[in-house]
Residue frames as a rotation matrix with the C-alpha (Angstrom) as fourth column:
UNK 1
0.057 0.542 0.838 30.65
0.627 -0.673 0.392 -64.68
0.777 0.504 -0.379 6.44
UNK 2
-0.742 -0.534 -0.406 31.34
0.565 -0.170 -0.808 -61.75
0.362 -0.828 0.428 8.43
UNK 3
-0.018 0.995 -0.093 28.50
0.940 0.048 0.338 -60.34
0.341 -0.082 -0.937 10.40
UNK 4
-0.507 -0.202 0.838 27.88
0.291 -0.955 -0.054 -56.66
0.811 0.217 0.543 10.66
UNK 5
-0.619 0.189 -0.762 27.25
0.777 0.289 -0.559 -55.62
0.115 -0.938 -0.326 14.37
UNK 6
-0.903 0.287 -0.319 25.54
-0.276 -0.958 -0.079 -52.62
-0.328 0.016 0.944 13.21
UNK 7
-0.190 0.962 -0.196 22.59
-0.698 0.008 0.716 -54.31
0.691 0.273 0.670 11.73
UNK 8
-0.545 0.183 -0.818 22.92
0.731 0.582 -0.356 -57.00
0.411 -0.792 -0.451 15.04
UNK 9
-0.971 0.176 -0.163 22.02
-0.073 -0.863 -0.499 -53.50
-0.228 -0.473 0.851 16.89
UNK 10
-0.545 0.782 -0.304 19.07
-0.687 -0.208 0.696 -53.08
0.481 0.588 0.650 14.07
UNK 11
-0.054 0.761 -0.647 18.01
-0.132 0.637 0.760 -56.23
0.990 0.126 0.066 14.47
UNK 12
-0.530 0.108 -0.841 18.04
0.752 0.517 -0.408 -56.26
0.391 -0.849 -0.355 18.41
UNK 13
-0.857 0.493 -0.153 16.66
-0.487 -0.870 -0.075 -52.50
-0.170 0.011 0.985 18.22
UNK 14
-0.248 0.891 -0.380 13.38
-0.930 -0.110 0.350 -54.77
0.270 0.440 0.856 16.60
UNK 15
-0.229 -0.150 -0.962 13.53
0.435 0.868 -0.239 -57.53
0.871 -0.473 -0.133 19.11
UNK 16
0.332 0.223 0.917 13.33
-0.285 -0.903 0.323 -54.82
0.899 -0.368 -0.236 21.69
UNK 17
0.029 -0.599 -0.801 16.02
0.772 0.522 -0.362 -56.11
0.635 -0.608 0.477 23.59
UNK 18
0.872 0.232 -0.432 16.68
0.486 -0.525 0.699 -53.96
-0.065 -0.819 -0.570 26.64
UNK 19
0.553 -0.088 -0.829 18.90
-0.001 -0.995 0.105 -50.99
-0.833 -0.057 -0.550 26.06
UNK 20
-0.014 -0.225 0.974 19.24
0.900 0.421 0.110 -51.64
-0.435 0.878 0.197 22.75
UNK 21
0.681 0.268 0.681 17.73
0.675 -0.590 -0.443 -48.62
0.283 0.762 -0.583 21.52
UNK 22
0.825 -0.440 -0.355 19.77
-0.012 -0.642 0.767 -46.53
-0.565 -0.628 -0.535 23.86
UNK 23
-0.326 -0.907 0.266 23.29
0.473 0.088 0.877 -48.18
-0.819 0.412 0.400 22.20
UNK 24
0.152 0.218 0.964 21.91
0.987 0.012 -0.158 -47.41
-0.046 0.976 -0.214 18.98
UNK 25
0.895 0.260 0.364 21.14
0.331 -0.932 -0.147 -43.65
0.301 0.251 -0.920 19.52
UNK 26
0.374 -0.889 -0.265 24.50
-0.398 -0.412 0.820 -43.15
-0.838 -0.201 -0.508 21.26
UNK 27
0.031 -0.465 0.885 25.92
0.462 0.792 0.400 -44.82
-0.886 0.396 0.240 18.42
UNK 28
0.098 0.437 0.894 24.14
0.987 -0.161 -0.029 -43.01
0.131 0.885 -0.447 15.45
UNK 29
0.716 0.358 -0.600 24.08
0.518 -0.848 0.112 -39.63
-0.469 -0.390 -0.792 17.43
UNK 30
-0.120 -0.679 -0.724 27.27
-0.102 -0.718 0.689 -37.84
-0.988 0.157 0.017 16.09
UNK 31
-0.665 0.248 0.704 26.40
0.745 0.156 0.649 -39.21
0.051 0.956 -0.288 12.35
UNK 32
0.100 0.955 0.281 22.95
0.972 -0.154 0.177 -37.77
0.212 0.255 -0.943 12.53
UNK 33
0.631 0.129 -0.765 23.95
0.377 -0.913 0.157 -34.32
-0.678 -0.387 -0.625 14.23
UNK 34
-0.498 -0.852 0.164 27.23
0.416 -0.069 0.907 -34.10
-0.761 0.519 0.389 11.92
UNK 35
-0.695 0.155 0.702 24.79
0.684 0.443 0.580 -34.42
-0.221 0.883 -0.414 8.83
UNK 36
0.382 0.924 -0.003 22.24
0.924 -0.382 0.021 -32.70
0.018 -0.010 -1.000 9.86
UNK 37
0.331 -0.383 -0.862 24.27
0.294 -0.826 0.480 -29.71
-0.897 -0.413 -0.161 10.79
UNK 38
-0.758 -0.533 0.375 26.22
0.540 -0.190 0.820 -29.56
-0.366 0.824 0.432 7.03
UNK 39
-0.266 0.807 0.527 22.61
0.930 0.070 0.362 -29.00
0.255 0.586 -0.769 5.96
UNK 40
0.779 0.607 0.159 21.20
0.446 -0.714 0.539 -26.73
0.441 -0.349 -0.827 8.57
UNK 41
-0.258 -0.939 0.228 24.06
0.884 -0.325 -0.337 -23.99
0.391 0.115 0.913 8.35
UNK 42
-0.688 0.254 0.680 23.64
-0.270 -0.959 0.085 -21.55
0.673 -0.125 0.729 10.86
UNK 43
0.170 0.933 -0.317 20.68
0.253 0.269 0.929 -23.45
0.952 -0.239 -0.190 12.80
UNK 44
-0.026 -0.734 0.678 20.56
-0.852 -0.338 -0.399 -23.00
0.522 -0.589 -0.617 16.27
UNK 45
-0.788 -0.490 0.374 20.86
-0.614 0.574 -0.541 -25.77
0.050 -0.656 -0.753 19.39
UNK 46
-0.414 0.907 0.077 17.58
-0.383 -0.097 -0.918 -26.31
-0.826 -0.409 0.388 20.03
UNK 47
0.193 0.523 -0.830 16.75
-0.931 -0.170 -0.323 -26.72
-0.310 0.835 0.454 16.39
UNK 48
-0.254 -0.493 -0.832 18.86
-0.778 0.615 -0.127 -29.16
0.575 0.615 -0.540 15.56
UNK 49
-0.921 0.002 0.390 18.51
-0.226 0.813 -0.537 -31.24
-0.318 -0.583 -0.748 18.78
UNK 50
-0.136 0.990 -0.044 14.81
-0.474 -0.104 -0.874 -31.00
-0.870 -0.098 0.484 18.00
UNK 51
0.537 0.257 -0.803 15.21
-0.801 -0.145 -0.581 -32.21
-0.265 0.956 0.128 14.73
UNK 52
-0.623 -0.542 -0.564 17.87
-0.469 0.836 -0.285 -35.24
0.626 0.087 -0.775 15.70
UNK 53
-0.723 0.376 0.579 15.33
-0.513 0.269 -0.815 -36.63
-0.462 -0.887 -0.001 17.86
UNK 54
0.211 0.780 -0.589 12.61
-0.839 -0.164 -0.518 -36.24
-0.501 0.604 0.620 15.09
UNK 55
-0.013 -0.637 -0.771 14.78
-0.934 0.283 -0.218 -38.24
0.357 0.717 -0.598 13.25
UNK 56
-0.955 -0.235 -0.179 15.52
-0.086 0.800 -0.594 -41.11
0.282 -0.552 -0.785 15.87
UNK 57
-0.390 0.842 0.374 11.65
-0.246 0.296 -0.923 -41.34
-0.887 -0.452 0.091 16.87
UNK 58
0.399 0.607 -0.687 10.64
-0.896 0.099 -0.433 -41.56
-0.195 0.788 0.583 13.08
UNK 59
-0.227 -0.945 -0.237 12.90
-0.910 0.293 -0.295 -44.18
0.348 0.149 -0.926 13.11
UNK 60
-0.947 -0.269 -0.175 11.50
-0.064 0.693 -0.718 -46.06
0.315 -0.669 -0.673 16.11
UNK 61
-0.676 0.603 0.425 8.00
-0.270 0.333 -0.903 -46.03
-0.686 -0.725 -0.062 16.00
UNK 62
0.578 0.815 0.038 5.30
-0.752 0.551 -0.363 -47.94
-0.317 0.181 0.931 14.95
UNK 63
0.719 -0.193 0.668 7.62
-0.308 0.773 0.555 -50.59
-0.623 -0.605 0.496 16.01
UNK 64
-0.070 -0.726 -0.684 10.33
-0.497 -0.569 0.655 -49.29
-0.865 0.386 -0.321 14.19
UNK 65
0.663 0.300 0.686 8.74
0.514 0.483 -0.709 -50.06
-0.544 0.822 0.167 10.32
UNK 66
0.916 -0.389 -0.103 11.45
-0.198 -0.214 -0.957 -47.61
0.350 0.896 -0.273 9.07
UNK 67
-0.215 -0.870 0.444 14.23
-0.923 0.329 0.199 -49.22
-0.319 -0.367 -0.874 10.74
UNK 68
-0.082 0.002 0.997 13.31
-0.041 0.999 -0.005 -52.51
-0.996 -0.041 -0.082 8.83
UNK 69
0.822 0.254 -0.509 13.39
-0.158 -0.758 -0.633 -50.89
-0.546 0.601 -0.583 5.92
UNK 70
0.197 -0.950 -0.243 17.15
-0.887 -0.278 0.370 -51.12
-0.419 0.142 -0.897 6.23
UNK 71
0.958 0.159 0.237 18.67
-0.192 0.974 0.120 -54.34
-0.212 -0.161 0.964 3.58
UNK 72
0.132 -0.989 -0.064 22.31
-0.145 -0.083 0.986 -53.18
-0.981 -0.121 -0.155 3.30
UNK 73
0.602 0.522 0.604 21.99
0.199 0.635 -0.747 -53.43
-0.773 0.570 0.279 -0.51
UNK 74
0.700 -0.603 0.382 24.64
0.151 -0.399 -0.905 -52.62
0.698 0.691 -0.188 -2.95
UNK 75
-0.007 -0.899 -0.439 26.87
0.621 0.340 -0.706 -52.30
0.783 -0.278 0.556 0.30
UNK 76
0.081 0.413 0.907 25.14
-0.339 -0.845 0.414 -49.88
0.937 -0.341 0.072 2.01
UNK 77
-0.888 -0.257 -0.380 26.49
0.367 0.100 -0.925 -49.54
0.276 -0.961 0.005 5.83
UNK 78
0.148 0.756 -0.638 23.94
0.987 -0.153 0.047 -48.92
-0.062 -0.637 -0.768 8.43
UNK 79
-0.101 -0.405 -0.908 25.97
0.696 -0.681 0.227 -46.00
-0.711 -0.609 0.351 8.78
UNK 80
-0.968 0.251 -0.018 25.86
-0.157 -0.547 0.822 -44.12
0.197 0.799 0.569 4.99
UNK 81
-0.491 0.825 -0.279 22.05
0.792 0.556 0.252 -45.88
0.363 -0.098 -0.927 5.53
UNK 82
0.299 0.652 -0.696 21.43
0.954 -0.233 0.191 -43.41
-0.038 -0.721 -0.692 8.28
UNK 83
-0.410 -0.259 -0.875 23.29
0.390 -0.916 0.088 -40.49
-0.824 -0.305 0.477 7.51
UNK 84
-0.720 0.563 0.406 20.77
0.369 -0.185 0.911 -40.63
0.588 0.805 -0.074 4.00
UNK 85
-0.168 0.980 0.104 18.34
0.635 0.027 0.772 -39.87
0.754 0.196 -0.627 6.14
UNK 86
0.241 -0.096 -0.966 19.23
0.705 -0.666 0.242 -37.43
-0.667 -0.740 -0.093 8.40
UNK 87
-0.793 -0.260 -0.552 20.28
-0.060 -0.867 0.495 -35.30
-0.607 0.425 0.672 5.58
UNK 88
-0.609 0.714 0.345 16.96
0.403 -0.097 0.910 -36.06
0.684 0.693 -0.229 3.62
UNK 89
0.102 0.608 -0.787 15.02
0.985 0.046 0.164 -35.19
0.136 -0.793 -0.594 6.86
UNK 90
-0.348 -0.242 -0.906 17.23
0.281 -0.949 0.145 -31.92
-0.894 -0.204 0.398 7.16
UNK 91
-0.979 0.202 -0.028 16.32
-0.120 -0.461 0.879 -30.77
0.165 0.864 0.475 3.39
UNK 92
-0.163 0.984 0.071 12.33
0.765 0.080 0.639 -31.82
0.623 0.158 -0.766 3.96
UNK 93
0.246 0.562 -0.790 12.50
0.763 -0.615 -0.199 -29.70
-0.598 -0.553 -0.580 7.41
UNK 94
-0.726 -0.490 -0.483 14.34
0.262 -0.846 0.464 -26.74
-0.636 0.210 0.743 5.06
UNK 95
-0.861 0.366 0.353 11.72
0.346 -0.087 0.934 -27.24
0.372 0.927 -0.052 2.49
UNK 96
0.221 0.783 -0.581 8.65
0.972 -0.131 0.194 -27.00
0.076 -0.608 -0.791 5.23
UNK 97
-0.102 -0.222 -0.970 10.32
0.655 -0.748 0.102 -23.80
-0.748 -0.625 0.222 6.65
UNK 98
0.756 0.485 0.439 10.71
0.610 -0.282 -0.740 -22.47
-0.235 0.828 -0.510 2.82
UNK 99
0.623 -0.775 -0.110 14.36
0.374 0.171 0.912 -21.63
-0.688 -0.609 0.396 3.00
UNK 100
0.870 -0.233 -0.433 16.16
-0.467 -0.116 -0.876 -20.64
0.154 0.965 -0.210 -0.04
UNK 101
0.809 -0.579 0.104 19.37
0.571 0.815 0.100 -23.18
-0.142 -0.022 0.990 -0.13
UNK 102
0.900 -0.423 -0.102 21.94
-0.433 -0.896 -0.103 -20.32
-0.048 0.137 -0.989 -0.23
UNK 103
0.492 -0.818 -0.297 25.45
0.868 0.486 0.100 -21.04
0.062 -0.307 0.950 -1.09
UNK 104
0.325 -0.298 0.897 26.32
0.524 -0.733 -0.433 -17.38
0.787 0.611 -0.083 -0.99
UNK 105
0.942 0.333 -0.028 26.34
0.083 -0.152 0.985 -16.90
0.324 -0.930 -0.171 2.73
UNK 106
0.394 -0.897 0.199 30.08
-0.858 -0.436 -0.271 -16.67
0.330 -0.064 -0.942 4.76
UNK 107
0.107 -0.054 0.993 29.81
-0.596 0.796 0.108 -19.97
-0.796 -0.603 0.053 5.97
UNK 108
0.624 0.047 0.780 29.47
0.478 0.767 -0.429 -21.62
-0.619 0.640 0.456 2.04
UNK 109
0.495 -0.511 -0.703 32.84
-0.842 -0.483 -0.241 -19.31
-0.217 0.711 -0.669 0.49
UNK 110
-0.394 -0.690 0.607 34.39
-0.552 0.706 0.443 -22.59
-0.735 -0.161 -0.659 0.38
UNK 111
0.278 0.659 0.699 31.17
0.422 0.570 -0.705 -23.77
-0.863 0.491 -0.119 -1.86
UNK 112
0.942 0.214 -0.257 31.84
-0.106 -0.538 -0.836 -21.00
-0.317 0.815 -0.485 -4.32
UNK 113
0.238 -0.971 -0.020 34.76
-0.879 -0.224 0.421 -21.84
-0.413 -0.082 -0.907 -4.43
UNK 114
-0.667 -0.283 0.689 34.85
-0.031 0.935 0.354 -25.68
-0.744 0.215 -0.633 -5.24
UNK 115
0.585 0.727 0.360 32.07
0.231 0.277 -0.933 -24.76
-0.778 0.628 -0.006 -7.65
UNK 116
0.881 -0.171 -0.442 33.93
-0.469 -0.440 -0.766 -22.55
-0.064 0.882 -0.467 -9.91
UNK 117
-0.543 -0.839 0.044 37.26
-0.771 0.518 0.370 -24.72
-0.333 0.167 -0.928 -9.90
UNK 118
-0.485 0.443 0.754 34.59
0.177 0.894 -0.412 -27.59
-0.857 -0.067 -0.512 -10.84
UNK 119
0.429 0.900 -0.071 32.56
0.424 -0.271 -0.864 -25.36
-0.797 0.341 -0.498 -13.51
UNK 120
0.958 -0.128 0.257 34.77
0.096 -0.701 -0.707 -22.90
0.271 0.702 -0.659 -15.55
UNK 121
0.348 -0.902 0.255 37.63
0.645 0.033 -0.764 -21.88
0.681 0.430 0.593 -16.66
UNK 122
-0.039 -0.320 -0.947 40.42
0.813 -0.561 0.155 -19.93
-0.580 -0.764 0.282 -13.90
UNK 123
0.514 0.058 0.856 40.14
0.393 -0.903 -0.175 -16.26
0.763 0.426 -0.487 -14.36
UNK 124
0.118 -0.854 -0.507 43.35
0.988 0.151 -0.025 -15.25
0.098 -0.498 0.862 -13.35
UNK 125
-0.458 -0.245 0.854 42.70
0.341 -0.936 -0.086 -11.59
0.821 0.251 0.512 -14.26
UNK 126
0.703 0.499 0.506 40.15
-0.368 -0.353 0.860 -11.51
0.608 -0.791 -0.064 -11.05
UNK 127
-0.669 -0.673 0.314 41.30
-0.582 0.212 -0.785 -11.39
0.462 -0.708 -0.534 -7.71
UNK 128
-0.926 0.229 -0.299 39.73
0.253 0.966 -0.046 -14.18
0.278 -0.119 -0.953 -5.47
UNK 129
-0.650 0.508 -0.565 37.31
0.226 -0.581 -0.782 -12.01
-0.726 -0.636 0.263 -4.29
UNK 130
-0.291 0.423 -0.858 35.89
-0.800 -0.599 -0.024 -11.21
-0.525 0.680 0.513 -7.41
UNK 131
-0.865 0.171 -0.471 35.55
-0.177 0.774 0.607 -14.52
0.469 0.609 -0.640 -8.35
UNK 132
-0.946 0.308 -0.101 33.63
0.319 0.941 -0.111 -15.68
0.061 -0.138 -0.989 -5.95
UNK 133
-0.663 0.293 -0.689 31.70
-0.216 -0.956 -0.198 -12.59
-0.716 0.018 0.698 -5.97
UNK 134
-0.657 0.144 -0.740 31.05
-0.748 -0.004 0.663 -13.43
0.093 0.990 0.110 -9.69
UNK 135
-0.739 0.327 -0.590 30.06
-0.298 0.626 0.721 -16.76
0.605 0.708 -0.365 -9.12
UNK 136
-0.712 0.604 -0.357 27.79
0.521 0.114 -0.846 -16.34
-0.470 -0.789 -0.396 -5.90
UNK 137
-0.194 0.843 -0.502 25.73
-0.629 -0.500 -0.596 -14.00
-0.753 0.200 0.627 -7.98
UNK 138
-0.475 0.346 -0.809 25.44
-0.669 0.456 0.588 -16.45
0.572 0.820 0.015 -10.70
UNK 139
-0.877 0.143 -0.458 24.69
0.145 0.989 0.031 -19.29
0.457 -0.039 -0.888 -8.52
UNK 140
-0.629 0.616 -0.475 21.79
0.247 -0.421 -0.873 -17.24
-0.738 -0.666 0.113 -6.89
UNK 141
-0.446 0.336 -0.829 19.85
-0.856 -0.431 0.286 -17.00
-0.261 0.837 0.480 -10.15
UNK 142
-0.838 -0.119 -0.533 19.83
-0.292 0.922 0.253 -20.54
0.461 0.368 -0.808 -9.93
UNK 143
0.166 0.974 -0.151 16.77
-0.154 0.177 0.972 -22.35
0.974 -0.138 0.180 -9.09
UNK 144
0.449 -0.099 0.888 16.49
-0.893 -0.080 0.443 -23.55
0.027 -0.992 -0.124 -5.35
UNK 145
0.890 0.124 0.438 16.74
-0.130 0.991 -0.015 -27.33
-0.436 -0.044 0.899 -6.47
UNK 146
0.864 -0.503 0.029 19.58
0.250 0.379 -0.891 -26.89
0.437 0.777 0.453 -8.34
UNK 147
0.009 -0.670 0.742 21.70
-0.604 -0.595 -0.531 -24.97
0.797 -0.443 -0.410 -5.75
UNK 148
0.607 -0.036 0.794 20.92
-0.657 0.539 0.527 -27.69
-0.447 -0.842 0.303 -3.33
UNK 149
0.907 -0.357 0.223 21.92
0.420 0.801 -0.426 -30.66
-0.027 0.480 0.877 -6.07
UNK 150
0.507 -0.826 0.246 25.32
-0.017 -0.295 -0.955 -28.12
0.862 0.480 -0.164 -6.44
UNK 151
0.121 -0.305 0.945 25.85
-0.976 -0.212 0.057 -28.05
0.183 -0.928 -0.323 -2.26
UNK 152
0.632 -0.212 0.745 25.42
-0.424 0.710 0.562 -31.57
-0.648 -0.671 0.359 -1.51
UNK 153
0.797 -0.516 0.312 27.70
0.588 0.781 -0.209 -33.06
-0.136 0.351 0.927 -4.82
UNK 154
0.608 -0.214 0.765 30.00
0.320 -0.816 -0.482 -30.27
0.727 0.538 -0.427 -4.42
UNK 155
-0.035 -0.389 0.920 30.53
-0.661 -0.682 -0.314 -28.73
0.750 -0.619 -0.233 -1.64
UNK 156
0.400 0.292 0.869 29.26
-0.872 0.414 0.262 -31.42
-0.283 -0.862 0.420 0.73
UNK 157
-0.592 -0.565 -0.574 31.31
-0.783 0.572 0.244 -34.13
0.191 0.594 -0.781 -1.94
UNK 158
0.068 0.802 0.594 28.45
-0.505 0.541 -0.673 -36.76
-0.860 -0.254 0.442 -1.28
UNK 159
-0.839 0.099 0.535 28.49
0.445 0.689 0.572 -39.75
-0.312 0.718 -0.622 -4.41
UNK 160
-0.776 0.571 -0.268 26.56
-0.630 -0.727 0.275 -39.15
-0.038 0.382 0.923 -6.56
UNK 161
-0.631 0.558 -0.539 24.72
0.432 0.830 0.354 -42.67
0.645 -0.010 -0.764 -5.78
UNK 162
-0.362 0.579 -0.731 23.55
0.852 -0.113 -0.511 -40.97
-0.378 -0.808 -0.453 -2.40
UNK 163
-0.756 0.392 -0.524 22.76
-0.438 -0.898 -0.040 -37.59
-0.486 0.200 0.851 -3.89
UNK 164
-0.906 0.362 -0.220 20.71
-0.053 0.419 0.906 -39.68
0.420 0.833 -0.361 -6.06
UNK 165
-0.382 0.585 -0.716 18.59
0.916 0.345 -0.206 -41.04
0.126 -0.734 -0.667 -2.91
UNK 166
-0.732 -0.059 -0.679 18.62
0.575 -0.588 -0.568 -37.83
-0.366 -0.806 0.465 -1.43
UNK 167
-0.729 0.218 -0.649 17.17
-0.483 -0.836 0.261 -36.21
-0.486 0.504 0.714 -4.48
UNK 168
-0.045 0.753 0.657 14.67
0.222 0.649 -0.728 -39.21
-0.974 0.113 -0.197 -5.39
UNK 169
0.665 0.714 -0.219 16.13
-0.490 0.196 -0.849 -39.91
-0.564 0.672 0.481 -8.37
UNK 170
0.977 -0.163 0.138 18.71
0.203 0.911 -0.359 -41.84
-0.068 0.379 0.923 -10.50
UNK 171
0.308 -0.884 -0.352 22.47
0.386 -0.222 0.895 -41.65
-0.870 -0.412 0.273 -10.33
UNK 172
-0.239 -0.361 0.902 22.20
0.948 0.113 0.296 -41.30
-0.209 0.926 0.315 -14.15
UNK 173
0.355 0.651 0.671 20.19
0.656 -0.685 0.317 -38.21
0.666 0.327 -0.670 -13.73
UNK 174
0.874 0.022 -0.486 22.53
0.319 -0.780 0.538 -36.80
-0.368 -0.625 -0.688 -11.42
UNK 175
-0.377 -0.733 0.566 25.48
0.619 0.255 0.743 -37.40
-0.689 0.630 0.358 -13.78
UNK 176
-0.311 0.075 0.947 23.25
0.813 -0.495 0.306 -35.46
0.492 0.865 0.094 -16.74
UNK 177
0.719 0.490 -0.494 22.41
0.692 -0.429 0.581 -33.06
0.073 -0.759 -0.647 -13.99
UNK 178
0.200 -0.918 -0.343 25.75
0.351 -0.260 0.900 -32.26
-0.915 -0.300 0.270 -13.26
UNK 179
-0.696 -0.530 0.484 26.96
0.711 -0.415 0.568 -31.62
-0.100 0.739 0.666 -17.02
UNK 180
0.163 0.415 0.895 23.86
0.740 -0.652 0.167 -29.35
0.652 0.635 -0.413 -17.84
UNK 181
0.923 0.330 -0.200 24.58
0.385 -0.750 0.538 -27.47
0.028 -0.573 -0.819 -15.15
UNK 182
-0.251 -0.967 0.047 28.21
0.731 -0.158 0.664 -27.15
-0.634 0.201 0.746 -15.78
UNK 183
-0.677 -0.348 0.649 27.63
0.735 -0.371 0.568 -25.93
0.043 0.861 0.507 -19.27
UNK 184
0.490 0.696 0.525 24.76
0.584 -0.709 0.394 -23.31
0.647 0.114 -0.754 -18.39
UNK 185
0.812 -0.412 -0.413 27.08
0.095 -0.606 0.790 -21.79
-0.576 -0.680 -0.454 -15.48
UNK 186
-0.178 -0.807 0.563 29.93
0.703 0.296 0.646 -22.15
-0.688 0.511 0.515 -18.11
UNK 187
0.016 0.492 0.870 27.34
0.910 -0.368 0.191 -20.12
0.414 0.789 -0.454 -20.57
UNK 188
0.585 0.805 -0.101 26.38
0.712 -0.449 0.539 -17.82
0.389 -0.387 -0.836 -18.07
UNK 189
0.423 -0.676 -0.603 29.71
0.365 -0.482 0.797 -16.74
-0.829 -0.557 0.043 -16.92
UNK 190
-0.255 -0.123 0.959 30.47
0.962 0.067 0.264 -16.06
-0.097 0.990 0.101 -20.52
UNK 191
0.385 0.852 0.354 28.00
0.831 -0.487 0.269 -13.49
0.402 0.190 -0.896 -20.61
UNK 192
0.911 -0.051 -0.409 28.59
0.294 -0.615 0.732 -11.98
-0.289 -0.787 -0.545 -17.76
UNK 193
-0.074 -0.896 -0.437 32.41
0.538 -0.405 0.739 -11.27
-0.840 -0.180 0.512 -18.37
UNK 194
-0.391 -0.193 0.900 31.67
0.915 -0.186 0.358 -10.23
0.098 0.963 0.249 -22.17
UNK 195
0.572 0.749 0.333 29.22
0.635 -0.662 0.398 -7.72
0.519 -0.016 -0.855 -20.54
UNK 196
0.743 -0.377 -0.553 31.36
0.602 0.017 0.798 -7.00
-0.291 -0.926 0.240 -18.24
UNK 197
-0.400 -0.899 0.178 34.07
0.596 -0.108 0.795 -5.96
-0.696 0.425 0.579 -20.45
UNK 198
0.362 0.607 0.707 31.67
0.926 -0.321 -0.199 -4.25
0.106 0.727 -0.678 -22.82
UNK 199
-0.844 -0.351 -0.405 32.46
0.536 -0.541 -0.648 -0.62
0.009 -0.764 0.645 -22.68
């Protein structure tokens, strides 16, 4: 049986072996800042460091009870383990702050992009510009929850097992998630071009 040296770490992290915790956080750091950053687009230094720390102390105290937490189940790495929760952490601190989840921004044209190749049919008569144009103003109509659930299985290509976690709730419900939201941005662009075209 082969033994995963990442949850040895874990399990010497809750032994409080001497610089245990240290390996760990070098270890975990570039996961946890990586993630966290995809989320918080635009944040600045300060924020984020402030917010990977948060992360690694919620982690490690009261004698680290959510670091025992961890049982590798279904195959779960320490490592997918921890980068769930650095990106749930980053969406709770976005939700505190009251954020709107934008994918319309210059940093997410790539989002509007993998949506509408994912959503609807090519409209070759627009130039790219006008697409995404088109479909940044649809997706901005969209609730907040639902523009996040389109960034992180989209744009951020996350499983939909972990989007599941992320979103406390079921992998099936991100799966019927995903088609209704196809076929209402499918609907919606409809509209919009028939109006469009209207004279």
């Amino acid at each position: 049986m082969t033994i995963d040296p990442d949850k040895q770490l874990i399990d010497r992290c809750l032994r409080g072996e001497g610089q245990a915790w240290d390996t760990f956080i070098r270890r975990f750091s570039p996961l946890v800042y990586y993630a966290i950053q995809k989320v918080l687009r635009g944040a600045g230094e300060t924020e984020l460091a402030d917010l990977h720390n948060d992360i690694f102390l919620s982690l490690m105290e009261h004698g680290g009870r959510k670091l025992r937490q961890y049982e590798g189940k279904n195959g779960c790495s320490v490592s997918t383990w921890i980068r769930v929760i650095a990106i749930r952490a980053a969406i709770d601190y976005l939700k505190k702050r009251k954020d709107v989840v934008s994918l319309a921004d210059e940093h997410d044209a790539g989002a509007a992009e993998t949506v509408l190749t994912a959503f609807s049919e090519p409209l070759e008569h627009l130039t790219a510009d006008e697409q995404r144009s088109i479909l940044r103003e649809l997706l901005e109509e969209l609730p907040t929850r639902d523009r996040l659930f389109l960034r992180l299985l989209y744009y951020e290509e996350i499983p939909p097992a972990d989007v599941a976690r992320l979103l406390r709730t079921t992998p099936n419900a991100v799966y019927s998630r995903g088609n209704y939201l196809r076929e209402k941005l499918k609907e919606a662009l409809r509209k919009k071009m028939c109006k469009d075209e209207s004279p």
